[in-house]
N, C-alpha and C positions, 0 to 999 in steps of 0.2 A: 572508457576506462573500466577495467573490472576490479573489481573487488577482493582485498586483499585475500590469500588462501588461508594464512592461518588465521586470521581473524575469522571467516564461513566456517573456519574448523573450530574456535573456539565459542561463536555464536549456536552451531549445531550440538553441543553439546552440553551446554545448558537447557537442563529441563526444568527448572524451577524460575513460575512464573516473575516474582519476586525479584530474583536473582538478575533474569533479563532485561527487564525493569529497571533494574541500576546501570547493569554494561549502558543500555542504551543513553541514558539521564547522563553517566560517566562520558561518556563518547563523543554525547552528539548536542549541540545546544538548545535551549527551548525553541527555537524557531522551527529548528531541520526536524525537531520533534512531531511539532506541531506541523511541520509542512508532510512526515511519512505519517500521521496519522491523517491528513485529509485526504491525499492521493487513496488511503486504504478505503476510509468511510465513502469518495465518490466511486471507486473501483465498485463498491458493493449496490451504491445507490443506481448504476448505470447495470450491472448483473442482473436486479433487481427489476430492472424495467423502466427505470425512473427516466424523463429524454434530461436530455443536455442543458438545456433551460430552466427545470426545475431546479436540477442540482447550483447550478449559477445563481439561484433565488436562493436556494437555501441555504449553502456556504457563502454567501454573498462573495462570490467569484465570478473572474471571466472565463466565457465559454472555450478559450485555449486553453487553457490549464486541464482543462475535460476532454480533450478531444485525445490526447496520448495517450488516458485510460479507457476511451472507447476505441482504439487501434487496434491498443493490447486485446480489450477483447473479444474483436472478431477474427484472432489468429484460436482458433479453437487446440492447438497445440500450446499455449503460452503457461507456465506454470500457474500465473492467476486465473488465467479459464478454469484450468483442469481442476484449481484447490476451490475457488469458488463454485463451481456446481460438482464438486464430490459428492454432497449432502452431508458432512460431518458436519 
């Protein structure tokens, strides 16, 4: 399923962190929050070097939940590759 267009048009267009902050809080409920804020933190923890296992111990999750974000990235084409070792 993709992702609505005007909504990625209205999401890119806020620049103000603040701002973003709320669409997302307004949008999406403490969970789905909570659930795109883990996928982001293991995404970095796995970039990072960290194996699979750790991150499992650390978020106190199962090692499935990890393995879509180590798919994502070993496609060294995937937007998450390319933004996570940009170096910004």
């Amino acid at each position: 399923m993709a992702i609505d267009q005007d909504l990625l048009k209205v999401i890119s267009s806020i620049d103000n962190l603040k701002e973003l902050n709320r669409l997302f809080e307004d949008i999406l409920t403490p969970a789905e929050l909570e659930d795109i804020s883990l996928r982001w933190k293991l995404l970095k923890d796995l970039n990072n070097g960290l194996t699979q296992r750790k991150i499992a111990t650390k978020y106190g999750i199962s090692l499935c939940k990890i393995t879509r974000g180590s798919k994502i990235l070993k496609d060294k084409e995937s937007v998450i590759f390319k933004i996570l070792n940009s170096g910004s």
